[in-house]
N, C-alpha and C positions, 0 to 999 in steps of 0.2 A: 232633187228637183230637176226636170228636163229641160233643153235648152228651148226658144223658140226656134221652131223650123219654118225653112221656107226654102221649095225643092228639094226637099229630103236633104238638105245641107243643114247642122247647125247654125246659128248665128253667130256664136262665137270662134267659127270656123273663120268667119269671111269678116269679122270686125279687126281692123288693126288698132295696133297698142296704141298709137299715137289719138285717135279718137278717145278709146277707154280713159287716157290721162287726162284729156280736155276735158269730160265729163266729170272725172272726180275731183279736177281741179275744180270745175266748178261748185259738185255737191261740197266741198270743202269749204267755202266759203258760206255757207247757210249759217251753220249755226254761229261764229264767229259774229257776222250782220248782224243773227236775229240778237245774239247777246247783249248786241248795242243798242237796239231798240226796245229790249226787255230792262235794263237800265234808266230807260225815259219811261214808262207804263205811269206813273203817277203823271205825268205830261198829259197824254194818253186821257186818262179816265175824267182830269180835270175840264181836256176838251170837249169830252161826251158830256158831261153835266153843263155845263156850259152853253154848249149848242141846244142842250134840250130846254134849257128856259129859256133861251133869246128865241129858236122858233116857236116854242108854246107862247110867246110874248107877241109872234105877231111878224117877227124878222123873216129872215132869211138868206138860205147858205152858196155863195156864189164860188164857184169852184174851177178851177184851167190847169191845163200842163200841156207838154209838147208832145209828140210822137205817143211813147207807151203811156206817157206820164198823165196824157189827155185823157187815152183807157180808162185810168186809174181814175180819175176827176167823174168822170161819167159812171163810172161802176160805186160812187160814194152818193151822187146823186139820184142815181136808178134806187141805190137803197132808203133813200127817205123818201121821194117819192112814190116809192113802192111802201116795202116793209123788207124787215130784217130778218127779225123769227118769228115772234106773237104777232097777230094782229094789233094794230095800233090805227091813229090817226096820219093820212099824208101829210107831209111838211114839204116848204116852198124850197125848195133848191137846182140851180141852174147850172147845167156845164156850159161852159161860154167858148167853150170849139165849136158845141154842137148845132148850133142858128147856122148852117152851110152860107146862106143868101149873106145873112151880115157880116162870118165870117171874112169871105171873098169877097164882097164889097168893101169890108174896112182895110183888107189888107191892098187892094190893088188902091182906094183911093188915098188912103194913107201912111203903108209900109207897115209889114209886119210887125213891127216891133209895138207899133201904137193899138194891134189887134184887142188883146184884151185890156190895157189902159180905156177907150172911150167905150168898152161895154160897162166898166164897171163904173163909169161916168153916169152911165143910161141909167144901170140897174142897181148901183149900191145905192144903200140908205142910213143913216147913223144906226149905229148897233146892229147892220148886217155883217156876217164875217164873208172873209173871202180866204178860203185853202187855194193855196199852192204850191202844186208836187215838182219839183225837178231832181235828178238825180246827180247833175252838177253844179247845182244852185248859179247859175251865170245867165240862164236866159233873157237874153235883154228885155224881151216882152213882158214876164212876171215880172223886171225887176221894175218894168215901169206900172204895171198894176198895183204893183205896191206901192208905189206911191202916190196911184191917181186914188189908190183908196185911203189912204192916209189923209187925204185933203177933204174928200166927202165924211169921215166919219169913220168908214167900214175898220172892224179888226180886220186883222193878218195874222193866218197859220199858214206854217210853210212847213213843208214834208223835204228832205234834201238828204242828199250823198254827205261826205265826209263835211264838217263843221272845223273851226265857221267860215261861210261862204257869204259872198255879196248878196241874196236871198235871204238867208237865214239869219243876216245885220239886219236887213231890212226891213223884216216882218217883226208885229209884236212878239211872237212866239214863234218857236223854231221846234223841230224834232229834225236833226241833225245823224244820219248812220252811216258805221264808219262800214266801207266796203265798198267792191267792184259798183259798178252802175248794174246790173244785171241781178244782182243780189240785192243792193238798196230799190229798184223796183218791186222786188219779189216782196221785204218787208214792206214797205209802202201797204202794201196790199193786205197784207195783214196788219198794220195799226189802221186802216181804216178800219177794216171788221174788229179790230178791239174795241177803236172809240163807238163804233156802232151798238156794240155789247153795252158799253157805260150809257150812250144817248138811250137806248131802249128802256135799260132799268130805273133813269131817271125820269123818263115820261112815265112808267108805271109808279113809282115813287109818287108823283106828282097827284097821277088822278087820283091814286089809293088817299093821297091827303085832302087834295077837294072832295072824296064822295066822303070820310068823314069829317068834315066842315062842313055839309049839305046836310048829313045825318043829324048834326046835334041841333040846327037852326028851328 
């Protein structure tokens, strides 16, 4: 196989060793992570069933993280409010970075840290859940969302780097991966799209059961 060129130079002409090492150090760490998150998978799938009857019940899933972590909160949200793979029904769920106005209103009038605490004041409700992604489980902002949702009602899932951390104490539930922060984002991103996999088969579950209960009436 050829190398890529660029000015009739190889690339592996002009890549020094020192990058190539960075890069495999990193690919080196994939599967190592993902191991540990393949390890929680029954975690995982209990979530997906789970979230799929509290929002067929009516709920709804309120979601934050910092920097990538926020990505990751919005990109779990985009898929239920969207879809996944089959067409399905929309489901309510909220990234609470994403309101810009209240964001930066709540943080200038009352310091970041209290940012996602009084949204999830505004928006939780008993039996809504509230995921939170960090990859060092310390953020003081999630750590006090979890507890403003503790007071209202709401669950707590938390997505984190190596366990246990102050985060991952704090919430009902934890999925905890041992590994760099750049590798525990990477899984992050795929146990969403797992528990997406379990949410989706358990809403088809669901209707396949209501249309035959409709059927025999």
């Amino acid at each position: 196989m050829s190398s890529a060129v660029h000015g009739g130079e190889s690339a592996d002409t002009k890549t020094r060793p020192d990058s190539v090492a960075a890069v495999q150090a990193h690919l080196g760490c994939v599967l190592p992570s993902l191991e540990s998150l393949l390890s929680q998978s029954p975690t995982l799938a209990a979530w997906g069933e789970e979230l799929a009857r509290r929002l067929l019940g009516g709920n709804r899933l309120l979601a934050a993280g910092n920097g990538g972590s926020a990505a990751e909160a919005q990109h779990l949200t985009a898929e239920l409010v969207g879809r996944f793979d089959a067409e399905r029904a929309p489901f309510s769920a909220i990234s609470l970075h994403a309101e810009t106005s209240a964001v930066t209103a709540i943080a200038n009038d009352y310091g970041f840290e209290e940012l996602y605490a009084r949204q999830v004041r505004a928006h939780g409700r008993p039996r809504d859940i509230l995921m939170l992604l960090s990859t060092s489980g310390k953020s003081p902002n999630l750590l006090r969302a979890a507890e403003a949702a503790a007071r209202v009602g709401v669950t707590t899932w938390a997505m984190t780097g190596r366990g246990p951390n102050p985060l991952s104490l704090s919430c009902d539930e934890a999925i905890a991966i041992d590994g760099p922060a750049a590798n525990v984002q990477e899984c992050h991103l795929i146990a969403l799209h797992a528990m997406c996999r379990a949410f989706d088969a358990e809403i088809h579950r669901l209707d396949r059961h209501d249309q035959q209960q409709r059927g025999r009436r």
